[in-house]
C-alpha positions as CSV (number, residue, x, y, z in Angstrom):
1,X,31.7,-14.9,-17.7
2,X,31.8,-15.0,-13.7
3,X,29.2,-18.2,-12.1
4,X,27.1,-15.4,-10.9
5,X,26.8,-13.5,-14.5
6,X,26.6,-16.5,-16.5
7,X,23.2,-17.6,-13.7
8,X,21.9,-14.6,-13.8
9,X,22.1,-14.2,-17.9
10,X,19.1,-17.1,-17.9
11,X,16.6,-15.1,-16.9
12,X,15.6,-13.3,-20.2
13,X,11.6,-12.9,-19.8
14,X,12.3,-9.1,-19.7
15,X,13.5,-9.4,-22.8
16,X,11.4,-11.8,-24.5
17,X,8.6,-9.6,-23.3
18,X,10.0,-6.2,-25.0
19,X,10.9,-8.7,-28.3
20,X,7.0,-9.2,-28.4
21,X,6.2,-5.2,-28.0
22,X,4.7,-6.2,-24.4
23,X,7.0,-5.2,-21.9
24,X,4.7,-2.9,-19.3
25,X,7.5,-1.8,-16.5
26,X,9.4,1.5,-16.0
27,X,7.3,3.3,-18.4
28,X,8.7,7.4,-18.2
29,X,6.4,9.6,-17.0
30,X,7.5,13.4,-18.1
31,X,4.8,15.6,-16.0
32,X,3.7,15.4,-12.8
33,X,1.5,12.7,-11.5
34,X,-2.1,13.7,-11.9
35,X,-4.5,12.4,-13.3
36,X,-3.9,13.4,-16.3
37,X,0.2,12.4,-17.4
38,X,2.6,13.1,-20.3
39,X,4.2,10.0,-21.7
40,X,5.8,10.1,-24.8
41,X,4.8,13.2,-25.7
42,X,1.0,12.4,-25.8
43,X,-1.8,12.7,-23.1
44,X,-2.8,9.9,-20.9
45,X,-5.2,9.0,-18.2
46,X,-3.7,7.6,-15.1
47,X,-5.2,4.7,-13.2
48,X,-2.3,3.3,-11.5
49,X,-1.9,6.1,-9.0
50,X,-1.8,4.8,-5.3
51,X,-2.5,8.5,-4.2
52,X,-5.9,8.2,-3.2
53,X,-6.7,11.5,-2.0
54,X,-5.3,12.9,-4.9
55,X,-2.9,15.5,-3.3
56,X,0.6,14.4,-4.7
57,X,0.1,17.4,-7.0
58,X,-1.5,20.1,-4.7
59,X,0.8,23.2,-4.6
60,X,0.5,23.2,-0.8
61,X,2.1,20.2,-0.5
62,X,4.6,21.3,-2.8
63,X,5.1,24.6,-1.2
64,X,5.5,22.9,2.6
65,X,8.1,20.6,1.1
66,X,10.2,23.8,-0.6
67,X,9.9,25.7,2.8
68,X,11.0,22.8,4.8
69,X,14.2,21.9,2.3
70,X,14.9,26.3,3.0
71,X,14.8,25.5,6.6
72,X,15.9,21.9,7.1
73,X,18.3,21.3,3.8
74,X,17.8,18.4,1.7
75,X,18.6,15.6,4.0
76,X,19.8,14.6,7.2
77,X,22.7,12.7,6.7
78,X,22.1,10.3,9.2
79,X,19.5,7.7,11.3
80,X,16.9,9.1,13.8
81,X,19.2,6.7,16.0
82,X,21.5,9.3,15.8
83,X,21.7,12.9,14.2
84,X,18.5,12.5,11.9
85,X,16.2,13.6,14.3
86,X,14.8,16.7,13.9
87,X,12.0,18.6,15.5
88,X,9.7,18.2,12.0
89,X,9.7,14.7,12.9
90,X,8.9,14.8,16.8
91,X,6.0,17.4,15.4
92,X,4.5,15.0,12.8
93,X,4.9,11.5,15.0
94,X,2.7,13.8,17.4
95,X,0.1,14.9,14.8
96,X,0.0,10.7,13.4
97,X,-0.4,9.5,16.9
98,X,-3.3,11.7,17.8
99,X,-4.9,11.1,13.8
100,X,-4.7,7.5,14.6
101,X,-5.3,7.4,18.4
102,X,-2.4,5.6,19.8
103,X,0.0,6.4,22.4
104,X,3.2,6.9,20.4
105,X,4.2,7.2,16.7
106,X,7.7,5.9,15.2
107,X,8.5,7.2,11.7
108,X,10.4,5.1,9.1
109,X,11.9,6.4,5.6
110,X,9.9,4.0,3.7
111,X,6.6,2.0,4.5
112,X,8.4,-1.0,3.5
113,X,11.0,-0.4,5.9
114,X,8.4,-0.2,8.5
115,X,6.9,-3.6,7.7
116,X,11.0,-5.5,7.7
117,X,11.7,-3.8,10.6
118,X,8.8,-4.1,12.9
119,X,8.0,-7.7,12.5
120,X,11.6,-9.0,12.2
121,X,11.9,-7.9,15.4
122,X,8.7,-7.6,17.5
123,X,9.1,-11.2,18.9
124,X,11.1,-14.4,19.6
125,X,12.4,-17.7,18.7
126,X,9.8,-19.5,20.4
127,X,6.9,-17.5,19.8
128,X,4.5,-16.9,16.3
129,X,4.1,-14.8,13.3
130,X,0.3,-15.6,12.1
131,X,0.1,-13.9,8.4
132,X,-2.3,-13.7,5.5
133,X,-1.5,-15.9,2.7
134,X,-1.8,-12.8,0.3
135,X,-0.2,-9.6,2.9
136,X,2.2,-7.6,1.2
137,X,5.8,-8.4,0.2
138,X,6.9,-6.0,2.9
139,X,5.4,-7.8,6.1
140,X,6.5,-11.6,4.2
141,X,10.2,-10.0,4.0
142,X,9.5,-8.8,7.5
143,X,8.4,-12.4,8.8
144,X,11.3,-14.5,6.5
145,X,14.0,-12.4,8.8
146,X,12.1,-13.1,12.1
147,X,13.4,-16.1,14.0
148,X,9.5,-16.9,15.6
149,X,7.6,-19.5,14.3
150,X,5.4,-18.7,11.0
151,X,2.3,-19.5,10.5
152,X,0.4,-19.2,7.0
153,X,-3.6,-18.8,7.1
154,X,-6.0,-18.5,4.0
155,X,-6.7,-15.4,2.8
156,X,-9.4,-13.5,5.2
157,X,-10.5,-16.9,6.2
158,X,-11.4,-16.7,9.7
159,X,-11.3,-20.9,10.3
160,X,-7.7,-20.8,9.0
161,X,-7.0,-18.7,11.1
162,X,-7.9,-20.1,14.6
163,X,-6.8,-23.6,13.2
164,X,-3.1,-21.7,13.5
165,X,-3.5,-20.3,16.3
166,X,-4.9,-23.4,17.6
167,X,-1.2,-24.7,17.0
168,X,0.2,-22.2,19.2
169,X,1.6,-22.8,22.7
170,X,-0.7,-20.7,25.1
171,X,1.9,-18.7,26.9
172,X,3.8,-17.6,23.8
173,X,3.9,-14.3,22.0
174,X,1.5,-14.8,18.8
175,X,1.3,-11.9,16.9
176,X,-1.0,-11.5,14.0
177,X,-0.3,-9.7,10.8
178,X,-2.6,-8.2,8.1
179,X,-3.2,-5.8,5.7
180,X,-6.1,-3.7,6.4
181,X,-6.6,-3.1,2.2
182,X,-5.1,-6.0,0.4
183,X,-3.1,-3.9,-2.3
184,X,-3.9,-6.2,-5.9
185,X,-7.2,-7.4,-5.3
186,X,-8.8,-4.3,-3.2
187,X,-10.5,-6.5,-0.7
188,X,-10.8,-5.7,3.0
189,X,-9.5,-7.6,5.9
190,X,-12.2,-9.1,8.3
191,X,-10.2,-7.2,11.0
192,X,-13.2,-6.7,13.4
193,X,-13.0,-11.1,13.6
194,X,-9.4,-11.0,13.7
195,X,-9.6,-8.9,16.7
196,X,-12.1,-11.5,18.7
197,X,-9.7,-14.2,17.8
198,X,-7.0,-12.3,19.0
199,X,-8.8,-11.4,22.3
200,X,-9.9,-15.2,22.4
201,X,-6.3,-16.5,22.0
202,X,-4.2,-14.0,23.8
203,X,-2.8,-12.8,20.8
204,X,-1.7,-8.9,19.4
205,X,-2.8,-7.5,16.2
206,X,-1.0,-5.6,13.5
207,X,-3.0,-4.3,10.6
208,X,-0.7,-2.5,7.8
209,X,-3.1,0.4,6.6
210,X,-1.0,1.4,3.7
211,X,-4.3,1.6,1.5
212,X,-7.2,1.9,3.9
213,X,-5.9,5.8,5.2
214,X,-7.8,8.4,3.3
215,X,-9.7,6.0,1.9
216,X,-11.9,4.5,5.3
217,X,-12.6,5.8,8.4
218,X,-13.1,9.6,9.5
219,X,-11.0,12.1,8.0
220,X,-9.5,9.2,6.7
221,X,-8.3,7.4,9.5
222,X,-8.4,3.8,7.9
223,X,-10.4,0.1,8.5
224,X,-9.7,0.0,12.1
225,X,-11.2,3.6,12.7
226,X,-13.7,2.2,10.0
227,X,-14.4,-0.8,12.3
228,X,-14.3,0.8,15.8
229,X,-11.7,-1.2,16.8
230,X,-8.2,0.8,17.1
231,X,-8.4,0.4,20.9
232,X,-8.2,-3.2,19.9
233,X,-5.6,-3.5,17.3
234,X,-1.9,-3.5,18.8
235,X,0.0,-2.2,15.8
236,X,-0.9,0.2,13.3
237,X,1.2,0.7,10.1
238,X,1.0,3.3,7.6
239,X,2.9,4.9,5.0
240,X,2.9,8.5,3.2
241,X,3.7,7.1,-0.2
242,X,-0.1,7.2,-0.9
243,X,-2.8,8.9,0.5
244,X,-0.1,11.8,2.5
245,X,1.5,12.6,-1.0
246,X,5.1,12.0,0.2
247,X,7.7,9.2,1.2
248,X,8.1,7.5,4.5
249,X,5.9,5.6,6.6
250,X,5.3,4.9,10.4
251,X,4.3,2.9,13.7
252,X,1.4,3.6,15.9
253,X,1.3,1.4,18.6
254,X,1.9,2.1,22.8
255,X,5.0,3.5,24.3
256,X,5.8,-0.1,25.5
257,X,6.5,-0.8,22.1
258,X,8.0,1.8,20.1
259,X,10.6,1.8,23.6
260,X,11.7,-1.6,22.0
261,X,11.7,-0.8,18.4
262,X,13.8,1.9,18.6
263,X,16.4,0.3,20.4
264,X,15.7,-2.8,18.4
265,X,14.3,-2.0,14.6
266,X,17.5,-2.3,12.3
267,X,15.5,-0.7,9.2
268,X,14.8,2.4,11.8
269,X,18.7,2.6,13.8
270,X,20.9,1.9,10.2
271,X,18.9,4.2,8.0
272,X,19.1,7.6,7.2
273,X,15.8,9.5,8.4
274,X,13.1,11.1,6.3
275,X,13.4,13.9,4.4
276,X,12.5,17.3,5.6
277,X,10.8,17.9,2.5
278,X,8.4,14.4,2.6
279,X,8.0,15.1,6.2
280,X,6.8,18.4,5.9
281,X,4.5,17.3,3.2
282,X,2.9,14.6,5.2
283,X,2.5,16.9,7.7
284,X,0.5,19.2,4.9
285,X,-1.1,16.3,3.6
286,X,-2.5,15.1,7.0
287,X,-3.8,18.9,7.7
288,X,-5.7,18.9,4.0
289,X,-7.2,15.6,4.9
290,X,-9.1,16.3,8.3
291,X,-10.2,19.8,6.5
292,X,-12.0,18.6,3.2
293,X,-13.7,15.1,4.0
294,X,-15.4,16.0,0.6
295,X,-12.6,14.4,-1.0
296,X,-13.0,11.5,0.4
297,X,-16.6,12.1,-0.2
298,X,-15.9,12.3,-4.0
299,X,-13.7,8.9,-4.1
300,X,-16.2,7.1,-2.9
301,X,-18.7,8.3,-5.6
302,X,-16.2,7.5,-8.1
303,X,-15.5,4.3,-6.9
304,X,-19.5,3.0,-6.9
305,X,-19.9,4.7,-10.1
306,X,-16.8,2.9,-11.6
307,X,-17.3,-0.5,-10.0
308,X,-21.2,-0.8,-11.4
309,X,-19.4,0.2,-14.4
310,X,-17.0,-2.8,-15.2
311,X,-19.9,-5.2,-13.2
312,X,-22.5,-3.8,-16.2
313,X,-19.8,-4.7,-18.7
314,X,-19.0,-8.1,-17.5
315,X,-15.8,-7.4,-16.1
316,X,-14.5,-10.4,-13.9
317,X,-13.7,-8.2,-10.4
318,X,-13.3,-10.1,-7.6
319,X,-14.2,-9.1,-4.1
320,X,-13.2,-5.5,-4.4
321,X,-15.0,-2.3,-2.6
322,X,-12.4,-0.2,-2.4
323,X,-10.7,2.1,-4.6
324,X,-8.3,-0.6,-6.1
325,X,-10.5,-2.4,-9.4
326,X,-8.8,-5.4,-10.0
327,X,-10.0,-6.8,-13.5
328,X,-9.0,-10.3,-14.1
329,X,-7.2,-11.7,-17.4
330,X,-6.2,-15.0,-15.8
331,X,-3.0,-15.0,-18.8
332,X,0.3,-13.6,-18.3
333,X,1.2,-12.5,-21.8
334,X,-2.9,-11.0,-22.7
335,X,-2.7,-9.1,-19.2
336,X,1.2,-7.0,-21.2
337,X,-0.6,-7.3,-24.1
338,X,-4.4,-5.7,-23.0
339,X,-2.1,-2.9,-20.8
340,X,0.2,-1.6,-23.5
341,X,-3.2,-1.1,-25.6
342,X,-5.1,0.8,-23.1
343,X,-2.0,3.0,-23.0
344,X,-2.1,3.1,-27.1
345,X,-6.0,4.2,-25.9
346,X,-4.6,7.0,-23.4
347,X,-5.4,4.7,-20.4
348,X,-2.7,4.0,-17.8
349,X,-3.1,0.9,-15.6
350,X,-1.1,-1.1,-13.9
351,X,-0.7,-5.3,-15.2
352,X,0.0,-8.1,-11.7
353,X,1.5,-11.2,-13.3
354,X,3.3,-14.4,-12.0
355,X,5.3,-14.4,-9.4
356,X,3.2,-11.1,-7.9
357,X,-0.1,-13.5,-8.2
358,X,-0.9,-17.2,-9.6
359,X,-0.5,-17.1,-13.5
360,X,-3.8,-18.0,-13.7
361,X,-4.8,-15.1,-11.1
362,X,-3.3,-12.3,-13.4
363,X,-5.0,-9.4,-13.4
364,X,-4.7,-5.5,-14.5
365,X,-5.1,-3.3,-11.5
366,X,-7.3,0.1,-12.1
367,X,-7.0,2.9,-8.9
368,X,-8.9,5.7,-8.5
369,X,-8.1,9.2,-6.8
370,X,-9.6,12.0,-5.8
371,X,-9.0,14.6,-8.1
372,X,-10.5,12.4,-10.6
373,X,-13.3,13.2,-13.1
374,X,-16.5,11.0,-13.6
375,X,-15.9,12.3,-17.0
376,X,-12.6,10.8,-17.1
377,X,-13.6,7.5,-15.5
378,X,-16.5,7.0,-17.9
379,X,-13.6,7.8,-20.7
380,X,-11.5,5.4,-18.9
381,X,-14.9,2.7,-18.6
382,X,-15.3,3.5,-23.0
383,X,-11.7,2.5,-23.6
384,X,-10.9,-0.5,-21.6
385,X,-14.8,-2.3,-22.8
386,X,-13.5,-1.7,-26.6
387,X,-10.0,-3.4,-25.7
388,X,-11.2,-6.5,-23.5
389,X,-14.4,-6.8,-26.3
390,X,-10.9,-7.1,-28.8
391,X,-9.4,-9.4,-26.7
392,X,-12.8,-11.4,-26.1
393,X,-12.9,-11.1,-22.6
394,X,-16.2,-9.7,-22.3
395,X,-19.3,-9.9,-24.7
């Protein structure tokens, strides 16, 4: 066996985890994703959508996607750089810049990409990257390949975060990085504070809003539409894996900026462009949103029904008031075990373990979307009280 096989072979918790009947990743999915899903044959509830407004399913999506692949093919078959630009895209950077209310748009295949490439490359060697402790593994990948200075503050704590920018030099670039939702735990950014430090130190803001559009805001704008405070946030990031019901993500910031990323952003010059079918069905997605708030209307029902819910039951759920339910387990191997039996209950949720969170931080993550019930929620609400009571969690 090669050096790199025989270090790799060590790393067996994948299979001591399906040895115990716990494993809880790449679980088939044979219908499409609603929220109702076909695994294995049977019927099951999902939860672990990040498709907040519920359209990944609506046949008008589906039907801009098919008329854009008739039109457009199935790919471009090169960077926006290059040849993979195409007039769909110019048309739906135009529609996300006015939905947002910046100046200019930049659209990236994936929302990760936008995180690695914008920060990477946004500023220097001798200026700073100020980030949540608990931002997501796209902006960390982002700031690890960026040759500034990085600075670490607590998560949403305000002090931290002027103690770092207390460190940096006043007439360097400091550029402050958040997410707007924090993704596991479902807890909002303080971003209106974050922007009067910013304004205090001389610094720009970036607010990733992969899980605050079509969730906050009007028409589902987001937290900094939420706030008031767009005019004041530098950077906003989105993607349309979630809430637009597609793949790809973007960059809303002035033209001063997206001149330099797109002479500068390797994630956006050395990668083939989106789709013709995702774009189009962002574009649909976008269009759906502004015309029926009472979607987002109905999520937020949902939501306070299902977080009084898991409070009434004793259900450990942090700081949440979003959409994203974390319940805590605080054990690795009970968080696989209490997730495979919700699904032998019909309930699919999603389990956060070590390295994605503390071991004793473990959690099982329960999202909501639109197109949700209240019946189903209280079905879901039945099921997972009987399996924590099992697993004496809760009384």
């Amino acid at each position: 066996m090669k050096l790199l096989q025989a270090k790799l072979s060590k790393y067996t918790a994948p299979q001591e985890a399906k040895a115990a009947g716990v494993y809880p990743y790449f679980r088939a999915i044979s219908s499409e994703q609603d929220p109702e899903v076909i695994m294995d044959g049977k019927k099951v509830l999902m939860f672990g959508s990040n498709c907040y407004s519920g359209l990944v399913n609506d046949p008008r999506i589906k039907e801009a996607a098919i008329e854009a692949t008739r039109k457009y093919g199935t790919g471009c078959a090169g960077s926006p750089f290059l040849n993979g630009t195409l007039d769909l895209h110019k048309k739906l950077e135009a529609r996300i810049a006015e939905y947002i209310g910046k100046e200019d748009v930049m659209i990236y295949s994936t929302g990760f990409e936008v995180n690695l490439g914008v920060v990477s490359c946004l500023t220097g060697r001798e200026d700073y990257i100020l980030w949540d402790e608990q931002d997501h593994a796209s902006i960390i990948e982002g700031r690890r390949l960026s040759f500034s200075q990085s600075l670490k503050y607590k998560h949403n704590d305000m002090d931290s975060l002027e103690k770092q920018l207390q460190k940096c030099e006043p007439d360097r670039v400091k550029l402050i990085v958040t997410d707007g939702v924090f993704s596991m735990e479902g807890d909002v950014a303080n971003v209106p504070e974050i922007v009067r430090l910013a304004k205090k130190y001389n610094a720009a803001v970036m607010v990733d809003e992969a899980h605050g559009i079509g969730v906050f805001g009007k028409g589902g704008r987001g937290v900094c539409n939420h706030f008031g405070v767009t005019d004041d946030v530098d950077l906003v990031m989105g993607t349309f894996s979630k809430s637009f019901a597609s793949l790809g993500g973007f960059i809303a910031t002035d033209k001063e900026i997206t001149n330099y990323l797109r002479h500068h952003s390797r994630s956006y010059i050395f990668t083939a462009s989106i789709t013709p079918a995702s774009t189009a069905a962002a574009l649909k997605a976008l269009e759906i949103m502004e015309a029926e708030p009472e979607r987002q209307e109905h999520l937020w029902e949902l939501t306070h029904y299902a977080l009084d819910g898991f409070r009434n039951m004793g259900c450990e759920i942090g700081n949440t008031s979003t959409p994203i339910i974390p319940l805590f387990i605080r054990d690795n191997f009970k968080t696989f075990a209490i997730t495979r039996d919700l699904q032998n209950e019909g309930i699919f949720v999603n389990p956060v373990v070590s390295p994605a969170v503390a071991p004793q931080d473990t959690l099982i993550r329960f999202s909501l979307m639109a197109t949700h019930t209240k019946e189903q929620v209280t079905t879901a609400l039945e099921k997972i009280q009987k399996v924590f009571r099992a697993h004496n969690l809760i009384p």
